[in-house]
C-alpha positions, -999 to +999 in steps of 0.1 A: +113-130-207+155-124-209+168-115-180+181-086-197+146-076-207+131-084-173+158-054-161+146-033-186+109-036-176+118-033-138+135+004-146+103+013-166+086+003-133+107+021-110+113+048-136+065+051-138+070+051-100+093+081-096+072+104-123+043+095-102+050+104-076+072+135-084+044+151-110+012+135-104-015+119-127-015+150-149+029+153-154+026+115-157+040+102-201+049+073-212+076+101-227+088+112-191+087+076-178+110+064-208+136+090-207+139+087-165+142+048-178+169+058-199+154+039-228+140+046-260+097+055-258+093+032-285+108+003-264+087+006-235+058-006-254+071-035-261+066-042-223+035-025-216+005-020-246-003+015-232-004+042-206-026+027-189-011-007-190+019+005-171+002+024-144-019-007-137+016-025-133+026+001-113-005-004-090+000-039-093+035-037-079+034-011-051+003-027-036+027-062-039+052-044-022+029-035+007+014-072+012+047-084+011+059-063+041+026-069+060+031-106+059+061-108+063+057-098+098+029-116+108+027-142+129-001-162+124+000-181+157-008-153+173-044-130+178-062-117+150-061-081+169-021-090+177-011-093+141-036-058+132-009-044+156+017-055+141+003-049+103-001-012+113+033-010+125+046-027+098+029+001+074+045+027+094+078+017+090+071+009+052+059+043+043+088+057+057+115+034+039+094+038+007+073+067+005+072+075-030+054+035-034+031+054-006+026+083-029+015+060-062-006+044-037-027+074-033-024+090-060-040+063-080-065+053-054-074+093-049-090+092-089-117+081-090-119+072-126-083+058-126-093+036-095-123+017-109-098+007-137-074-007-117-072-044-108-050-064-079-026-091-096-045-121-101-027-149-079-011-126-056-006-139-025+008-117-003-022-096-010-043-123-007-030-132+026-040-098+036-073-098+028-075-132+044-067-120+080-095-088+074-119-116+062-112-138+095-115-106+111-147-102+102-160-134+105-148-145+139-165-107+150-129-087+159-136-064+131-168-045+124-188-060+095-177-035+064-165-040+031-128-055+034-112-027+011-131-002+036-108-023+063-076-015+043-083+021+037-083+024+078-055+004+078-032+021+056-040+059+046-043+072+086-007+056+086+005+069+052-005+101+064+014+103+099+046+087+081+043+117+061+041+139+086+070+129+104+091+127+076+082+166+069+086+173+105+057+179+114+048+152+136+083+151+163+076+119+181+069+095+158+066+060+182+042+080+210+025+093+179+024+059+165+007+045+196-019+071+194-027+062+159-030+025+162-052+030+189-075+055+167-075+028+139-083-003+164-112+022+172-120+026+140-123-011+127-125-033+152-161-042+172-169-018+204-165-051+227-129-064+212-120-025+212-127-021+246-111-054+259-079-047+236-071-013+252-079-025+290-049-048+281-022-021+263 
């Protein structure tokens, strides 16, 4: 792809991700998403076959987005429990910088119909990378034995949902409130023995 069409399909991206978030799955047209673009609808098919097609590319990106922030604050060298800490930190500060990719997020995860059609990126591996700590996680018994994308959704969404909070105000103090929320989600995912041993040490 041109670099000048590689622009073009990166506003259609950004342009999907705005009318997402702003009107929702039912305000959400290829015709709203090509005028925010500022291009003609009839170009953005040439970059994506469909409707559907570009809000799986939009699903495809935000969750790349995440991954990407996640690992690129983990340190590997340290505990599997450490860098759980860190991830939900990490998400925290994400969904603040970015919350309309938060938004997509859930708006297409919250259908049910839209979410069993929508796939990860093959070869992604930030995501994968992701999923590789909540697999080790599980298998060296920190985390308790449940599906991985169960592991995420206790990851992210208690997180998405404070971020929110304290960008509406709602929520003043939003490191103390952080603390208490990481320590809710350690409960939530991790086994009852690493749980108890990581908050006689914090």
């Amino acid at each position: 792809m041109k670099i000048k069409d590689a622009q073009k399909h990166d506003r259609l991206l950004q342009a999907a991700i705005h009318v997402l978030a702003t009107a929702g799955l039912a305000g959400f047209s290829t015709t709203k998403v090509a005028k925010q673009a500022g291009i003609p609808q009839s170009n953005l098919y040439i970059y994506f076959k469909n409707k559907q097609d570009l809000l799986s590319a939009v699903f495809q990106f935000v969750i790349h987005e995440e991954s990407v922030a996640v690992t690129d604050a983990l340190d590997e060298t340290t505990a599997i429990v450490d860098q759980l800490v860190a991830s939900i930190h990490t998400i925290y500060r994400y969904a603040l910088s970015q919350p309309e990719y938060v938004t997509v997020v859930q708006t297409l995860l919250d259908d049910g119909q839209m979410k069993r059609s929508l796939q990860l990126k093959a070869g992604d591996q930030a995501n994968q990378r992701v999923q590789q700590l909540l697999r080790d996680g599980v298998d060296q018994r920190v985390l308790r034995p449940i599906n991985l994308n169960l592991h995420r959704y206790f990851l992210t969404r208690p997180v998405f949902n404070f971020a929110a909070g304290v960008q509406s105000g709602v929520y003043q103090n939003g490191e103390q409130g952080l603390a208490t929320v990481t320590t809710m989600i350690m409960a939530a995912v991790l086994l009852p023995t690493v749980y108890q041993s990581w908050l006689g040490g914090n």
